[in-house]
N, C-alpha and C positions, 0 to 999 in steps of 0.2 A: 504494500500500500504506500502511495507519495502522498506525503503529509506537511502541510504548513503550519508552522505556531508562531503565535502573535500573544509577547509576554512578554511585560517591561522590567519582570523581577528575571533577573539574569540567572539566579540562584536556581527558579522554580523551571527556566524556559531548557537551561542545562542540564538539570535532572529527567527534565522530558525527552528532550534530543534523547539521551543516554538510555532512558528505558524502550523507548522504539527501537531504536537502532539492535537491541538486545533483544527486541519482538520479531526482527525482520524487516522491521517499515523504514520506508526513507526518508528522511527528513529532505526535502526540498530549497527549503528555508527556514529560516526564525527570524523573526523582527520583533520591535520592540516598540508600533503603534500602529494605528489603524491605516494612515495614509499607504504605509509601508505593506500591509497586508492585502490592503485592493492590487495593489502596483507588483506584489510577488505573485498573488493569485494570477493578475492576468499573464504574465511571465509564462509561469510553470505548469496553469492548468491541472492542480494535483485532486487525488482522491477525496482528499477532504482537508478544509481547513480550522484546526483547534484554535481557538480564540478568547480572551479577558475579556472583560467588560470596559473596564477601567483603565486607559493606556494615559500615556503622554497625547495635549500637551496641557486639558486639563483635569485628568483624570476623572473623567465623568460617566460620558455613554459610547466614545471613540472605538471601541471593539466591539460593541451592538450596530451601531452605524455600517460600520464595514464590515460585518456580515449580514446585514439586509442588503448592504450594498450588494454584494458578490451572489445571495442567492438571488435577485434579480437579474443581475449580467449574466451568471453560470449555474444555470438550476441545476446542472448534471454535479454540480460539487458539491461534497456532504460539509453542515455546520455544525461544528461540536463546541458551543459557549462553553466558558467556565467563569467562574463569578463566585464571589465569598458572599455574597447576598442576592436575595431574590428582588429581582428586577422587575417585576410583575407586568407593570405596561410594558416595555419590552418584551419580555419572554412571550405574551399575548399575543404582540405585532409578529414575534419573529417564527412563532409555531402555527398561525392560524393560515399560513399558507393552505395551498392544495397540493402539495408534495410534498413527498417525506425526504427523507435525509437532511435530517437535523437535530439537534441534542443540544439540552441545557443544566450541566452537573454543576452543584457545588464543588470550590474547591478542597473541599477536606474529602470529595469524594475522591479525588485523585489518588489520596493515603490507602485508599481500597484499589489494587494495584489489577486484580483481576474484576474488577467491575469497571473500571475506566477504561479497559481495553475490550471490554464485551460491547458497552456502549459506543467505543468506537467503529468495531466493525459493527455493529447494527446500523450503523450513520451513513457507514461507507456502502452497504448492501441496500443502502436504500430506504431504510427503518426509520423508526424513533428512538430516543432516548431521552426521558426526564428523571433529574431527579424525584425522588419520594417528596421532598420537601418542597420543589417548586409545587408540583401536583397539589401538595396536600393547600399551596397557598393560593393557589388555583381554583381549588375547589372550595374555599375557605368562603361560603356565600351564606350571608345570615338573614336575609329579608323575608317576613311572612312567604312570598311570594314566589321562594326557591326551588322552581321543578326540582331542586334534587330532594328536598321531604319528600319526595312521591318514592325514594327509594328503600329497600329496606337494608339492615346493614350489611348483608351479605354481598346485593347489589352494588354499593356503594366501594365495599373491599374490592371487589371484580374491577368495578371503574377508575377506581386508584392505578392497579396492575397495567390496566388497558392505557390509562395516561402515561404510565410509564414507557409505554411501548412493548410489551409484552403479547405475547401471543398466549391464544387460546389453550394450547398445548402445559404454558410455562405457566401460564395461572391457576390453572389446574393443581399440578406439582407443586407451585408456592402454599396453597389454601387446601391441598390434602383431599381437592373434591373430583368428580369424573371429566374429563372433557366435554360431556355432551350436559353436564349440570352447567359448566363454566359456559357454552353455546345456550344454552337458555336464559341465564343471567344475562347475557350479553344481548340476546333480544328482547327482553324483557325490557331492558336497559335504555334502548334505544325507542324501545314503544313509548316508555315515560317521557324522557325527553322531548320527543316530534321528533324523531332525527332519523333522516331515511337511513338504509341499509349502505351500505358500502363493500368492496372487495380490497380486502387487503387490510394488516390491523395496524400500517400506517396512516393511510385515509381514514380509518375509523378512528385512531387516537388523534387527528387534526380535525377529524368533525366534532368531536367530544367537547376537545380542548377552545374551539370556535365559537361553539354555543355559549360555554362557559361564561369566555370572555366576552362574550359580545356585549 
């Protein structure tokens, strides 16, 4: 896999180099802000590019920018944010596309060394990947008014799973229930919501994640 990273902490961006490179992946590039990320992406054209939120020059939203920017110009490249906070209008703008290949981890999930590399090849194949915690801040809706009361909590565990980018199969496995229990929760799921049917459990965690936000 050719990999771009956009990381202004030199510490955390040379750790990263160092664990790809030990995975097989190649690193492309590494820069250290947003401008420099749009300008390497269009360069190198790689599998996908991991990205900060927060770069030079005033540490703000400069690594969200420049990956909306790029999955606009290169829908075929995967985005893998990383961020020590949940970004919420962001993470909303930048998953409620109609394609998949895209990911939004915290960074302390990087410390989870085989979860940051499962999410990246889900990215790169064209998947989801969110963290629990975005998800869980996602779904964080308190108003009389919230289709999601209409779920019950077993519904709601399944739709967690399913924002994370999880497949039917792995939900299953996670919650100790059958696949074909996890396919009924799932259209259960989506009869509550209004939310048509979809192919694929990337479309389906961007229409999820869509409504949400909307």
């Amino acid at each position: 896999m050719r990999v771009i990273l956009a990381e202004d902490s030199t510490l955390l961006r040379e750790g990263l180099i160092r664990l790809l490179a030990e995975e097989g992946h190649e690193v492309v590039a590494a820069v250290g802000d947003g401008d420099a990320l749009v300008a390497a992406t269009g360069e190198h054209r790689p599998d996908v590019v991991v990205t900060d939120v927060r770069m030079p020059p005033t540490h703000t939203d400069e690594g969200l920018r420049a990956a909306l920017e790029i999955r606009s110009a290169w829908p075929d490249i995967g985005v893998l944010v990383l961020s020590q906070y949940v970004e919420k209008r962001y993470a909303t703008e930048l998953i409620t596309g109609d394609r998949g290949r895209v990911g939004y981890l915290l960074k302390d999930r990087v410390a989870q060394v085989g979860e940051f590399l499962d999410a990246l090849d889900r990215v790169a194949a064209g998947g989801a990947a969110f963290d629990p915690e975005v998800v869980r801040r996602l779904l964080a809706r308190t108003t009389h008014t919230d289709p999601l009361t209409r779920l019950t909590d077993r519904e709601r565990q399944v739709l967690e799973k399913m924002a994370q980018g999880h497949t039917n199969a792995s939900i299953a496995a996670a919650l100790y229930v059958s696949q074909s229990a996890v396919e009924k929760h799932v259209n259960s799921i989506f009869d509550k919501l209004d939310l048509s049917h979809t192919a694929g459990y990337s479309r389906r965690v961007l229409a999820v994640l869509r409504y949400l936000g909307s």
